[in-house]
C-alpha positions in Angstrom: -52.6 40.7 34.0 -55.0 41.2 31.2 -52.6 43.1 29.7 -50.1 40.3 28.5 -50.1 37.3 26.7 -48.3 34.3 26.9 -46.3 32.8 23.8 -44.4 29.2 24.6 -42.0 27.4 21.7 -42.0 24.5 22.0 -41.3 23.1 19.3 -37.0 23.0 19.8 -35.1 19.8 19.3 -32.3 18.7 22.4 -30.0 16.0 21.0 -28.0 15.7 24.1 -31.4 14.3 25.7 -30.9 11.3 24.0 -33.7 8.6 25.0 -35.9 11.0 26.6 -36.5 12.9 23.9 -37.0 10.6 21.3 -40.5 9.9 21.1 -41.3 13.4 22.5 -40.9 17.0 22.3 -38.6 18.2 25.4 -41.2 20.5 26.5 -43.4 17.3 27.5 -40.0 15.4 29.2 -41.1 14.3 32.5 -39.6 16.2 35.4 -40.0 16.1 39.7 -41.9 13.1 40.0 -45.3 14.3 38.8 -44.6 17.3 36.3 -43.5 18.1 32.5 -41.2 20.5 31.8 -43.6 23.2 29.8 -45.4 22.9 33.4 -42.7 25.3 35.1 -43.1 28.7 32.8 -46.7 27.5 32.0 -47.6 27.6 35.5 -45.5 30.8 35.8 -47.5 32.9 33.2 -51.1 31.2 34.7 -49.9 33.0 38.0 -49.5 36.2 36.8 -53.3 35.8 35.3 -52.5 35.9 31.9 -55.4 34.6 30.4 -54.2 33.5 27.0 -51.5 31.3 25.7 -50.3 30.3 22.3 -48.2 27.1 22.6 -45.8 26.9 19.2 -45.4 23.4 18.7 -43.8 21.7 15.2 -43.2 17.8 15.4 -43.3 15.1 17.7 -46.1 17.0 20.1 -48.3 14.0 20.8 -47.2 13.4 23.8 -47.1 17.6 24.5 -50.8 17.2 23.4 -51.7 14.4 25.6 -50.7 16.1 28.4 -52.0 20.1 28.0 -55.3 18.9 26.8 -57.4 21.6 26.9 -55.8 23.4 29.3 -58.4 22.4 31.8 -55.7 21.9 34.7 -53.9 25.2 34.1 -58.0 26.8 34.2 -56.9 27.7 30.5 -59.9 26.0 28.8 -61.8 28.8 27.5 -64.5 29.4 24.7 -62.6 32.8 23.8 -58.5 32.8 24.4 -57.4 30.3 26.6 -54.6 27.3 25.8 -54.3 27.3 21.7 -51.8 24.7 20.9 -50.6 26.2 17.2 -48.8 23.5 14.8 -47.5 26.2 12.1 -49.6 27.6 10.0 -47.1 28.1 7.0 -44.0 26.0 6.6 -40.9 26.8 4.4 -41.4 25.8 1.5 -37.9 26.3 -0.4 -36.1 24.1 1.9 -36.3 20.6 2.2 -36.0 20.8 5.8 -39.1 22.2 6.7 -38.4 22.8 10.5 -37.8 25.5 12.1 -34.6 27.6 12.0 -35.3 29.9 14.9 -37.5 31.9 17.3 -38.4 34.3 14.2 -39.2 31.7 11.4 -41.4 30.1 14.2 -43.2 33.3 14.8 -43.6 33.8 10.8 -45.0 30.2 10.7 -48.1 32.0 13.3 -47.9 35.3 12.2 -52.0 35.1 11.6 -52.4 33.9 15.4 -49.8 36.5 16.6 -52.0 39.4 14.5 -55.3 38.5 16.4 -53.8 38.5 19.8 -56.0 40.6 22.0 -53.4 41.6 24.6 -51.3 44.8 24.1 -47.8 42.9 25.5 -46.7 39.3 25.0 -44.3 37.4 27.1 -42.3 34.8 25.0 -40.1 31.8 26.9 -39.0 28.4 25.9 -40.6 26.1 26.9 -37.9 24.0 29.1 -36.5 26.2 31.3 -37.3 25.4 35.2 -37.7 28.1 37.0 -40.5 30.0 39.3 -40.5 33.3 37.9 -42.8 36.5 39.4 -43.6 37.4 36.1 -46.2 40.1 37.3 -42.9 41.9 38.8 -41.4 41.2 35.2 -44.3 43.1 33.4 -44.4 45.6 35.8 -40.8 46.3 35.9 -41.0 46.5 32.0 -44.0 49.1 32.0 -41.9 51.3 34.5 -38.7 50.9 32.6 -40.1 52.5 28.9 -38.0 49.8 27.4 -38.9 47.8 23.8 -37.9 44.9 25.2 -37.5 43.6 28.7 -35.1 40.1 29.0 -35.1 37.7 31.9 -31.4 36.9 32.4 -29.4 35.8 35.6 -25.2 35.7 37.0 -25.7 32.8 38.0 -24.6 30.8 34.9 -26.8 27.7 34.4 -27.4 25.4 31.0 -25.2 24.8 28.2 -22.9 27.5 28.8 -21.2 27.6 25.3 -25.0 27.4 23.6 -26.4 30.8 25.0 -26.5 34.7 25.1 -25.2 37.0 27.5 -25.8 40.5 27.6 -23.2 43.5 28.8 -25.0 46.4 30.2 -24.9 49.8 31.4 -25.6 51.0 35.2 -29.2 51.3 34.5 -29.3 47.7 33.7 -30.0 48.5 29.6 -28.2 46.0 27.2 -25.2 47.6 25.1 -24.1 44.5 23.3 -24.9 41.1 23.0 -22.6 37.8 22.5 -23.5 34.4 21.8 -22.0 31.0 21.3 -19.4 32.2 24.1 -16.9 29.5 25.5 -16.1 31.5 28.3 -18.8 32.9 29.5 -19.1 36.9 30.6 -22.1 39.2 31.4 -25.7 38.2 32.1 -26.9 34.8 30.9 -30.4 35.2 29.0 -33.0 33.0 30.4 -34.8 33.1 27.1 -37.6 34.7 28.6 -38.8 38.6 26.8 -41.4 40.9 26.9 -42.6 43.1 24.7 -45.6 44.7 22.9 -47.6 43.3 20.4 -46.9 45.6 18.1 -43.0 45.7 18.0 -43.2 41.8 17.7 -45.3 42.0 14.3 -43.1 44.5 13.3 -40.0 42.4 13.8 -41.4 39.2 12.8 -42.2 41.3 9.6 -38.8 43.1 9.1 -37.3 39.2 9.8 -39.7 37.3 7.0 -38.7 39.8 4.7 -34.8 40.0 5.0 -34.9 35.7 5.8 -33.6 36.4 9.3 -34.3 33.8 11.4 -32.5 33.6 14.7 -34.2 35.8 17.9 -31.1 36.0 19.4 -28.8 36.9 16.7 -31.1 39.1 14.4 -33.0 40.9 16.7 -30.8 40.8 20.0 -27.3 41.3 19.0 -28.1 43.4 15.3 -31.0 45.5 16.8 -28.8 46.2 20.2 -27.9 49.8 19.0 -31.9 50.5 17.6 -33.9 48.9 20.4 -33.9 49.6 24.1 -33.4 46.1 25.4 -33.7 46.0 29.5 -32.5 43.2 31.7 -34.7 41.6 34.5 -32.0 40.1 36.6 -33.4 37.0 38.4 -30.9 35.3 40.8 -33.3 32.4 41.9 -33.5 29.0 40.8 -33.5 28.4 37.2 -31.9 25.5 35.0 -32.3 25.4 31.3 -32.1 21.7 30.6 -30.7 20.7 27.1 -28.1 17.0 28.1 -29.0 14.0 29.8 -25.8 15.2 32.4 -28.0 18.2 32.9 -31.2 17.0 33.4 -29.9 14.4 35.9 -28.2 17.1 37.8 -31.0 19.1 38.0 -33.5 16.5 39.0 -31.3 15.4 42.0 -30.8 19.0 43.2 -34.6 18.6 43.8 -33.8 16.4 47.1 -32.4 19.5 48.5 -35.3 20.6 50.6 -33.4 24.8 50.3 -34.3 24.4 46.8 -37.9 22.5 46.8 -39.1 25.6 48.4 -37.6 28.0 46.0 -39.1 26.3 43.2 -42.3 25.4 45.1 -43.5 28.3 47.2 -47.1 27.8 48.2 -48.1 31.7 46.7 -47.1 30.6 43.3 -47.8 27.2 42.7 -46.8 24.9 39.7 -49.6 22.6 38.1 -49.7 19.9 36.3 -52.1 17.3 34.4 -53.9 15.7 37.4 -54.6 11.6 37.2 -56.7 9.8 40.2 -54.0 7.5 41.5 -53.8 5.5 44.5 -52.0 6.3 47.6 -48.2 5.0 47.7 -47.3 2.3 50.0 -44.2 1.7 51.2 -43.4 -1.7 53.0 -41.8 -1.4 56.5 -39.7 -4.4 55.7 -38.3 -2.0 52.8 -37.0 1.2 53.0 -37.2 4.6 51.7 -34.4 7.6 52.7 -34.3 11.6 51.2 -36.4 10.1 48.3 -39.4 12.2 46.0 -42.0 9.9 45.8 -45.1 10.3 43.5 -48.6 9.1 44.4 -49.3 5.3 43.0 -45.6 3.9 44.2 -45.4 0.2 46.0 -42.1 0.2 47.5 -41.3 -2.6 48.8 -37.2 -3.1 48.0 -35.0 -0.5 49.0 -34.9 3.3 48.2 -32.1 5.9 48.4 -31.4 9.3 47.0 -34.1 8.9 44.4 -37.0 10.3 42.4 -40.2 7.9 41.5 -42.7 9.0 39.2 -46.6 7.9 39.7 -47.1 4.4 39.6 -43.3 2.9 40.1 -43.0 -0.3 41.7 -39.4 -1.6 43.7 -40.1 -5.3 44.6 -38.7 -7.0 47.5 -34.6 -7.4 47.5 -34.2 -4.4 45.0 -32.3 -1.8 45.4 -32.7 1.4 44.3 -30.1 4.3 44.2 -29.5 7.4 43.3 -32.0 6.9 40.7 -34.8 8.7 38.3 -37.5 6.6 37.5 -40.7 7.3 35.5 -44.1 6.7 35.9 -45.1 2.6 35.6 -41.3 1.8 35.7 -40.8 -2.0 37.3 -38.0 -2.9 39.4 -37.9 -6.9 39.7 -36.6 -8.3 42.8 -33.3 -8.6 44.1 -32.2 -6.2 41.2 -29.8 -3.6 41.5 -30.0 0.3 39.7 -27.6 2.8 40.6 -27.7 6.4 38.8 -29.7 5.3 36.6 -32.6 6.8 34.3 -35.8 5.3 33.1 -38.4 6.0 31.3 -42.2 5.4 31.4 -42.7 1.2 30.6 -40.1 0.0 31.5 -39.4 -3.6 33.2 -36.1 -4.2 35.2 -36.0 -8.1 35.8 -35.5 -10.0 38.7 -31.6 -9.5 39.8 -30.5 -7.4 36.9 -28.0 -5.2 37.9 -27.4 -1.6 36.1 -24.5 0.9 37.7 -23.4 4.2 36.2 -22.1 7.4 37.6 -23.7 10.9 39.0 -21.5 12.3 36.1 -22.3 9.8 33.4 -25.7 8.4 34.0 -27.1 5.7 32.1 -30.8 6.4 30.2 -33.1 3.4 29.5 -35.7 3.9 26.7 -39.3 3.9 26.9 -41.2 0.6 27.0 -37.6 -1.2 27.1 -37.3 -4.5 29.4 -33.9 -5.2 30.8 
């Protein structure tokens, strides 16, 4: 689609992550064994062939930049367009908090980038939403529908229910009000995915800047309702916006169900990642591994159930692992004992420590920690 480009903020901030987001942006938390989360609608725009995409980062990226690189493993390393990772180009400077209010401040902060985009249309998305999205059907559906802007959204109500938007609509599917901040939700859920042309986002990015609106949502899709044709997408597949540690454990474990693996990894759209030269896992007959994701680089010799290992993890003899999310060069010692429990990259679980929390409270251990 060399009519579209690709816009990703990434630059939010997800208290309820707690320890995983702490020394990281949540677009670069790990996720499924081998992937990040900015992977998932990175990979969806790279399979709709659009060429070039601006990545809107604002603190804590170094990990996020560790991992995109140049875009080489996305084929988004280019001399002209390509993966442009875009710390802001102009800050607020009459507030002492300097980051970003909203989708629309963020956009001001690039507004230079945004006005030598080459692309007549431009997809925005956050950047931690899973999902595996046909966004060529998106675009298309947006060209045929005349609309100014064309929202992903779902009825299948997923994320932090009382933090997003939700649309009412007409029969033809167009948007006649907005709500947000809903306790109870009703309507369409937005997936926080739009498309729309280049020129209606300068103009609103302008119109915004100039009145010290800020919020996407609020200024432009609940105050511009009645001025704008705004068209729902309705997708009804797999998607989980992932903003609690209750949430992201959920959603990781819903990845051992082998209906949704192939949902969100069908073979005609596939989702990339940064690619490291790793061994092959081994798994010790003497140990034991059952309905468990296992990334490449794992020695397993303990016991594994119900359980996602990152590259790299070792389970030594006597452990037990269960119901578990463990990150890449994570250490089990022997005879230890995890159960619904979350680590992060590092970290050292000695011989016959025993950790035990619950599918609805699970317990996060921090980066580089040693229990």
């Amino acid at each position: 689609m060399k009519g579209l480009h690709g816009l990703i903020f990434a630059y939010g901030k997800h208290p309820g992550l707690r320890e995983l987001a702490e020394h990281r942006a949540p677009a670069s938390v790990p996720f499924g064994g081998r992937y990040r989360m900015i992977d998932f609608i990175l990979s969806n725009m790279v399979n709709a062939g659009v060429d070039d995409v601006g990545v809107i980062l604002h603190g804590n990226y170094q990990s996020l930049l560790d991992h995109l690189g140049s875009g080489k493993d996305w084929d988004l390393s280019r001399k002209h367009g390509g993966l442009r990772l875009l710390p802001p180009f102009a800050v607020v400077q009459h507030r002492d908090d300097s980051t970003f209010r909203g989708k629309m401040e963020a956009l001001a902060g690039v507004q230079s980038y945004l006005e030598n985009i080459r692309q007549d249309h431009v997809v925005l998305a956050d950047s931690d939403t899973i999902i595996n999205l046909p966004l060529q059907e998106v675009y298309a559906a947006h060209l045929c529908s005349g609309a100014d802007i064309t929202a992903v959204c779902t009825s299948r109500y997923r994320g932090d229910l009382e933090d997003g938007s939700y649309f009412q609509v007409d029969g033809s599917g167009r948007v006649t009000s907005t709500v947000v901040d809903l306790k109870t939700p009703e309507g369409l859920q937005c997936l926080d995915i739009f498309i729309m042309s280049k020129e209606l986002l300068l103009r609103l990015v302008e119109e915004c800047r100039r009145l010290d609106h800020y919020s996407f949502r609020g200024a432009v899709l609940r105050d511009m309702a009645d001025r704008l044709h705004i068209q729902t997408y309705v997708w009804d597949g797999y998607a989980a916006q992932i903003q609690t540690l209750a949430e992201y454990y959920t959603r990781s474990m819903e990845l051992l169900n082998p209906s949704i693996r192939r949902e969100l990894f069908p073979p005609e759209r596939p989702i990339y990642t940064k690619e490291l030269n790793v061994s092959s896992t081994y798994v010790d007959p003497d140990g034991g591994c059952v309905n468990s994701l296992v990334a490449d680089g794992c020695t397993v010799e303990g016991t594994v159930e119900n359980s996602i290992l990152f590259r790299g993890v070792s389970v030594e003899k006597g452990a037990v692992v269960k119901n578990c999310i463990l990150m890449q060069h994570t250490s089990v010692g022997m005879n230890a004992r995890l159960e619904c429990i979350i680590t992060d990259k590092n970290v050292r679980i000695t011989e016959d420590c025993t950790l035990v929390a619950s599918e609805r409270y699970p317990m996060a251990v921090e980066k580089n920690a040693r229990v």
